[in-house]
N, C-alpha and C positions, 0 to 999 in steps of 0.2 A: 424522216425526211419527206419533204412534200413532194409532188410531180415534177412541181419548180425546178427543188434544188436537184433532182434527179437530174433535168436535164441542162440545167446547169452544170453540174459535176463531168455529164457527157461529153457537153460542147467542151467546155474548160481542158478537157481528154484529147479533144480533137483538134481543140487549137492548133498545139504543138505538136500534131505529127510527126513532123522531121527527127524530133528526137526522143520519139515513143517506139516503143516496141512498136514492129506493123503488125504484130499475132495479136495485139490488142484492139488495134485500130481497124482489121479486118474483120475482129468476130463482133465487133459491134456493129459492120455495117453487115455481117449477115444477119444477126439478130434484127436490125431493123427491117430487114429486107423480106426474112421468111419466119418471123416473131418466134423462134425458138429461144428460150432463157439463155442469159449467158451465163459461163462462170468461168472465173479468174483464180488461177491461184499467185500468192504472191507473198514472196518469198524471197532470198537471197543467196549467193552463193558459198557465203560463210555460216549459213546456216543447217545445220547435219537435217533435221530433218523436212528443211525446206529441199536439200538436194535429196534424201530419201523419196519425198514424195514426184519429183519430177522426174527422178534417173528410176523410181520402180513401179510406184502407186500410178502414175499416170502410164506408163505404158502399155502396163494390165490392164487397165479402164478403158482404152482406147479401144480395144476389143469388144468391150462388152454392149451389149442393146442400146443400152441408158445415154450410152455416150453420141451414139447418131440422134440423140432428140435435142440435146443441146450445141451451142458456140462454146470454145474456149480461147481463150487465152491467156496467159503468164505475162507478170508483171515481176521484174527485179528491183526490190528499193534504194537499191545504191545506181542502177540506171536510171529510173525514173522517180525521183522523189515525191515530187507533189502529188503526183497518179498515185503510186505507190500509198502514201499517208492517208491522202484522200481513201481511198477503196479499204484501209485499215482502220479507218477515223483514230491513226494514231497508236496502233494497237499489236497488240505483239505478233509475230510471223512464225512458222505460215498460217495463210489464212487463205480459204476458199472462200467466195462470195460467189452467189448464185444470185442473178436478179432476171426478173421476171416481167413484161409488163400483162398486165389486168386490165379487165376493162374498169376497173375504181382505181386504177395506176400502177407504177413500180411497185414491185413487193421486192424485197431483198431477204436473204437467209445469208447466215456465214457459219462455219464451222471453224476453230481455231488449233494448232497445232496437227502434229504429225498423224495422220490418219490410214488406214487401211482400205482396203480395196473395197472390202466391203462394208465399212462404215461411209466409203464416197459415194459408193451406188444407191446407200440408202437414203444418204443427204440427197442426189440429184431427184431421187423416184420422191421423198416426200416434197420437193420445191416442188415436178412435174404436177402432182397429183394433188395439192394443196389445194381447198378450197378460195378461188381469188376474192373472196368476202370476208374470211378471218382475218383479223385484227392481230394476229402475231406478227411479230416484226417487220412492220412495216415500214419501209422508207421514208 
């Protein structure tokens, strides 16, 4: 995805606030505010290990280092669909998305399915620490 669609995808996000999560619409305006990555997990309530990750994995996270350097927010696919799809590109749940801007643009990272506390920490520390000139997944 280009810078473009990046900020397209954004605004498109922000249009419809009123019926967006505000933990989504707020960790975007921190991230814009003090450039720390975001990441989004997104998920749903019918999903066992979409609600594993939010009712255990994110609790424990919340404690840890890693998690004061980034925004987050959650996104529900049966309350926000198009966000939802969007930030999935369509794709199974859950999913964490990490996005990032660089100075050559967005980078994005995702990880898919039920994760562990410290498989999240190590997804957050490799997005932190990434080189913003590698050519891996970029947006």
């Amino acid at each position: 995805m280009t810078t473009l669609g990046m900020a397209i995808l954004i605004q498109a996000a922000l249009i419809g606030a009123e019926n967006q999560d505000a933990s989504y619409s707020k960790a975007h305006r921190e991230t814009a505010k003090t450039g720390r990555p975001m990441v989004v997990l997104v998920g749903a309530e019918w999903c066992p290990a979409c609600v594993q990750m939010k009712q255990t994995v994110v609790p424990q996270l919340k404690k840890s280092e890693v998690f004061k350097q980034i925004s987050y927010a959650e996104v529900d696919v049966d309350q926000e669909r198009e966000l939802g799809r969007q930030l999935t590109k369509g794709g199974p749940i859950p999913q964490l998305v990490m996005y990032r801007r660089t100075p050559l643009g967005w980078r994005l990272w995702r990880i898919i399915g039920g994760q562990s506390v410290h498989r999240v920490e190590r997804f957050i520390s490799n997005g932190l620490s990434a080189e913003a000139g590698s050519s891996s997944q970029t947006p």
